[in-house]
N, C-alpha and C positions, 0 to 999 in steps of 0.2 A: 603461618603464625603458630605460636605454641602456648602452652598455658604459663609461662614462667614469664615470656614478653609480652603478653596481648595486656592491653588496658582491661581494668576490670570492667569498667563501664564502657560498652562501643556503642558508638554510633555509625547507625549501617544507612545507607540509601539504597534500596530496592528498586531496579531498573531494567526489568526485562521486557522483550518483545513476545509476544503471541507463540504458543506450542500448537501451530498450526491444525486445527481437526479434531482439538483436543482441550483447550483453555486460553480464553484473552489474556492482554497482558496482564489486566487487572486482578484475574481470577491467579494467574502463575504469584503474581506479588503478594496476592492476601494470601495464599498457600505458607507461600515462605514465609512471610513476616510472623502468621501463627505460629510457626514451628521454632523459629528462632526466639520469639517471645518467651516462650514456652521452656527453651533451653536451660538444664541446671548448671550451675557454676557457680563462682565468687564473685557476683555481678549481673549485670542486667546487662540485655542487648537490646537498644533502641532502636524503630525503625522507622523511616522514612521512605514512602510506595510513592512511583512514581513511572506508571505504566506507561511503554515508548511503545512508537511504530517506525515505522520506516516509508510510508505512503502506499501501502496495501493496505491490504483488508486488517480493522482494527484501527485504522487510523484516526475513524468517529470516537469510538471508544477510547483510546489513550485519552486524545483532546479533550473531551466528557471528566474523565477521570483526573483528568489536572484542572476543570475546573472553567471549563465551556460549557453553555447548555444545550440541552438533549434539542433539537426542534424536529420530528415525523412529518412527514410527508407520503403520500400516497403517490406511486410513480410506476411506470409501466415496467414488468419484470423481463428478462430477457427474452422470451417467448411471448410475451405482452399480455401476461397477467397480472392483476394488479399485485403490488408489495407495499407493503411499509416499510418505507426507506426512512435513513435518522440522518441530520447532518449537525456539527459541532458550530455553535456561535458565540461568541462574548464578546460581540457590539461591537467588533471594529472587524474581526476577521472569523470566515466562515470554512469550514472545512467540509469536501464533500468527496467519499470517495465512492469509486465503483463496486466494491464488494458486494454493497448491501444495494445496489439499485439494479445493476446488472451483471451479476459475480455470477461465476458457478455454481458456487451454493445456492442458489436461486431458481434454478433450472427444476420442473415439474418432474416428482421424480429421478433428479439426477440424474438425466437423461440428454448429452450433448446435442446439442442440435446446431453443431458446425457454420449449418450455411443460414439457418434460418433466425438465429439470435441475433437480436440487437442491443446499440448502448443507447436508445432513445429515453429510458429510466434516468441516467445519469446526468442526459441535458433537460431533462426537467427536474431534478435536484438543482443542478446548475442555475435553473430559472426560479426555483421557490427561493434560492440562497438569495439569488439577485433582488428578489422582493423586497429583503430587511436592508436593502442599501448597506453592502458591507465595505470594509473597502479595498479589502483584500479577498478571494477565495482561493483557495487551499485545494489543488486538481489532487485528488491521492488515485493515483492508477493502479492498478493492482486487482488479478483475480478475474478477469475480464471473461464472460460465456461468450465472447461476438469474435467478428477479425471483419469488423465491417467499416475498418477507417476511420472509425468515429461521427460516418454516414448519418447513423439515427442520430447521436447528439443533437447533430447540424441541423437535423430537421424538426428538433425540439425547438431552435433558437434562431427559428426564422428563414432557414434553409430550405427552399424547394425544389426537388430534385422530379423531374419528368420524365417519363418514357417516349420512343418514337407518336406515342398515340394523343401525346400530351395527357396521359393518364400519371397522378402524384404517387411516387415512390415513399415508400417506409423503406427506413432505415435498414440494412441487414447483409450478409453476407452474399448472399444472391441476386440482390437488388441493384450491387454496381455495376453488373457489366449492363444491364439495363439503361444507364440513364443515359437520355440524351440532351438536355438542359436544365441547366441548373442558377435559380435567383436567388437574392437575398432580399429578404425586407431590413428596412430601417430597422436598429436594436441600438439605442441610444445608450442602455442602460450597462450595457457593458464597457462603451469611450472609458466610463469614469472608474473601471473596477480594476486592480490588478491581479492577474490573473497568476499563479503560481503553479508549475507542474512539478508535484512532489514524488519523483520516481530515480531509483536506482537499478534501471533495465536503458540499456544504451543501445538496444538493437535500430534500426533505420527500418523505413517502413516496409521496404520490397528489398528481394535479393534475396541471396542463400544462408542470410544473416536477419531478413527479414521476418514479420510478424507469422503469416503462412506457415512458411519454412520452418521454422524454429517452434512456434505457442498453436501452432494446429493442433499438432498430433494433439496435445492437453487435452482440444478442445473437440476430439471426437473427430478430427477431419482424419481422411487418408488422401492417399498420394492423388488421386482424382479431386478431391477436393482443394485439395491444397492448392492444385494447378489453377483451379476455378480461381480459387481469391487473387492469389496471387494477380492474374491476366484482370478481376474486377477490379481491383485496385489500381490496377495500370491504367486503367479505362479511367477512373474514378480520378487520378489525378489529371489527366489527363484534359476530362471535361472539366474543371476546374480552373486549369489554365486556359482552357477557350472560354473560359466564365471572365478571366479577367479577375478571380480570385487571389491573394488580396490584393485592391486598388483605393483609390484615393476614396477618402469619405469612411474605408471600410476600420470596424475599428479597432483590427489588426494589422492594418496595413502596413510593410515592411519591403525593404528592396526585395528581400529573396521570393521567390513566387512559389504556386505547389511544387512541382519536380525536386526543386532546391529543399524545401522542408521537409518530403520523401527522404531525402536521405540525410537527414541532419539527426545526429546521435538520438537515439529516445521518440522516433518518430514512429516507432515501431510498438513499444507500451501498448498494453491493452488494446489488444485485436488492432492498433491503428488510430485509437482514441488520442495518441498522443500527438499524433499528426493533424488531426483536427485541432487541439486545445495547442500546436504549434499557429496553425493558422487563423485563429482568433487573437495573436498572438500574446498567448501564454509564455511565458519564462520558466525553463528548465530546472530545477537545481534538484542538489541531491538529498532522495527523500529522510534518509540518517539524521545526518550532518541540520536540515532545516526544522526536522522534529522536533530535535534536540534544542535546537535555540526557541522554537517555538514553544516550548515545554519547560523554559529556564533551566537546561540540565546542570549546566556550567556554576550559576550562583544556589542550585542546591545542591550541589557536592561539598560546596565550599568547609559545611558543618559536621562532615561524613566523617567518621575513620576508614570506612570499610564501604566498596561499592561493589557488588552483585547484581551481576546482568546475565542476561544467556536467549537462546530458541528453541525452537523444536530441536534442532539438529547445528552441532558444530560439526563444520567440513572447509574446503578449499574455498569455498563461495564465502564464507563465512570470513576468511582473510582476505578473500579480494574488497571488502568494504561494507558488508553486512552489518546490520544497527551495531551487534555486542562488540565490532569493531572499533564503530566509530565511540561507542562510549569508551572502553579502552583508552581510545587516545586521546579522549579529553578529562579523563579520570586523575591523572598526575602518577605523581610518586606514590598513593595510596595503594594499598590491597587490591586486588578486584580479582573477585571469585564469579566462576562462569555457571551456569546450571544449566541441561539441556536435557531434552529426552534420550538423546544419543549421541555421543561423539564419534569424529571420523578422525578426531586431528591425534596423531600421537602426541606424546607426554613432548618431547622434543619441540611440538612447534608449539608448544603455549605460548614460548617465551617471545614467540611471533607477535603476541596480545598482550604481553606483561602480564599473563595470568598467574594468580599466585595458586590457584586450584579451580579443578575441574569437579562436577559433580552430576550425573547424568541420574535419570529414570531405568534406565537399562542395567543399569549397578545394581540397583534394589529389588528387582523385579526379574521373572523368565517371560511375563506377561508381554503384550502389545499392549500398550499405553497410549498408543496416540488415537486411538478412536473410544479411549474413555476415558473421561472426565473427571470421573469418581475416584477412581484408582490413580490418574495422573496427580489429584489435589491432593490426595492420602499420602503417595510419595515426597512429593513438594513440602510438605508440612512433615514428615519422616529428616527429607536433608535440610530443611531450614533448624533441626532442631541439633543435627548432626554439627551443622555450620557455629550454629549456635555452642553448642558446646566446648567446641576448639578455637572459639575466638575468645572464650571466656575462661 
């Protein structure tokens, strides 16, 4: 846009996801919006914040931010320390993701502990959510310190997993090749809940495609390690299906059994968590795309001239179906300007996203931006006002 065709008065919708390490989306939106506010011209630029996720970490936060409430919770931390965990509610559907109950950032010292982290935080989120009778919850996967199946969940939510000694197993990476039986108690309370798994990670749970293989290394394992989960996790479905997991009564129960779930797209998500929230049968979809409608993207662009979205980083992942994708292409015939801390895609492939502009942190700066917060919002409010000015 130029200053001879741009409307004097625009109206913009501010739509980004998270600058990972660096600023939530909410923090990247009120950046920009000041800067764009703030812009001189022959006219005003109006904005409308409307901080997205994609079902990682930050997915409490958007929800929050458009207008769910905060609800804290005290839940065991990946190394089973306590944390204050947050999960999103507004009385029909609850959002709860792993970031904040069993995420890496969580970890004592930022200190991977591969085999000895669990997701049992996250199935007692699962279970405080379940409290308020919702009637939907919201699985956002993402960011996951374990590769433990979603073991501990399970064992949050009535799941008892036993060694040869008949001695009870916690949840954890090292704990699978361990068990040797495994119950369920009654858990009435989930028949009546629908279960959502909000993730845009398609890996299957084992194999060379698998959790292991692939989200180890992230998580501190090496090639010994790797081998370990890997071979747990075979174990782990394995006693599963001699459990007669799921069966009748159970209230996920589905034709396909564990081994079949093992390898059904996404079963692989957080450490293996998405294989569990497969077998309570949970429902897959994609975490963008479910945000988005979760978040009414569609009827608030309607009033927009101008949509501005972006991440930490545009690159090739980013056109395989990344949030600033999918809003793209629910954006229309409109503008839609990207902002990012660093681009990887040449000027060539915008037109991939109907971008009408690009604008990074790494433009403004020789600095590293993504481990500061300060300077990243300084910037953001710099191009919001640059934006600002050439829309106006």
């Amino acid at each position: 846009m130029n200053n001879t065709t741009a409307p004097k008065n625009v109206r913009t919708l501010i739509a980004p996801d998270k600058f990972k390490g660096s600023l939530t989306a909410g923090e990247v939106a009120d950046a920009l919006a000041a800067g764009l506010r703030s812009a001189t011209g022959a006219g005003t630029v109006h904005c409308e914040i409307l901080p997205l996720a994609d079902g990682g970490d930050g997915s409490v936060d958007a929800a929050v931010a458009s207008g769910f409430t905060r609800r804290s919770y005290t839940v065991a931390g990946p190394t089973g320390q306590p944390v204050q965990a947050s999960i999103a509610y507004d009385g029909v559907t609850a959002v709860v993701e792993v970031a904040n109950t069993c995420g890496l950032g969580l970890l004592p010292g930022g200190r991977p502990e591969a085999m000895a982290a669990s997701s049992r935080g996250f199935g007692e989120a699962v279970l405080f959510a379940l409290s308020l009778n919702p009637a939907t919850i919201v699985l956002a996967l993402g960011g996951s310190a374990s590769t433990d199946g979603g073991m501990g969940m399970l064992t949050a939510l009535g799941f008892t997993f036993r060694d040869a000694d008949g001695r009870q197993l916690n949840g954890s990476g090292s704990s699978l090749a361990r068990i040797h039986s495994v119950d369920r108690a009654a858990f009435p309370e989930l028949a009546g809940t629908n279960l959502i798994i909000a993730s845009d990670v398609y890996n299957p749970l084992l194999g060379p495609q698998g959790a292991p293989a692939v989200f180890g290394p992230q998580k501190g394992a090496g090639p010994a390690e790797i081998l370990a989960l890997e071979q747990g996790l075979t174990h782990f479905v394995t006693q599963l299906t001699e459990a007669g997991f799921p069966g009748a009564g159970f209230p996920g129960a589905r034709e396909s059994g564990p081994a079949t779930l093992a390898r059904h797209e996404g079963s692989g998500s957080a450490g293996g968590i998405g294989f569990a929230c497969l077998l309570l049968g949970a429902q897959q979809v994609s975490g963008a795309d479910f945000f988005l409608d979760l978040l009414d993207f569609n009827s608030r662009k309607e009033s927009c001239d101008v949509v501005i979205t972006g991440e930490g980083s545009l690159d090739e992942q980013t056109l395989a179906g990344k949030l600033p994708a999918a809003v793209a292409r629910r954006s229309g015939a409109r503008p839609i300007i990207a902002v990012a801390g660093r681009s990887l895609l040449p000027r060539e492939r915008w037109s991939d996203l109907a971008l009408t502009g690009v604008y990074t942190l790494a433009q403004y700066t020789d600095q590293d931006s993504s481990k500061d917060p300060e300077l990243s919002a300084a910037l953001l409010r710099q191009i919001g006002r640059d934006i600002g000015a050439n829309l106006l």
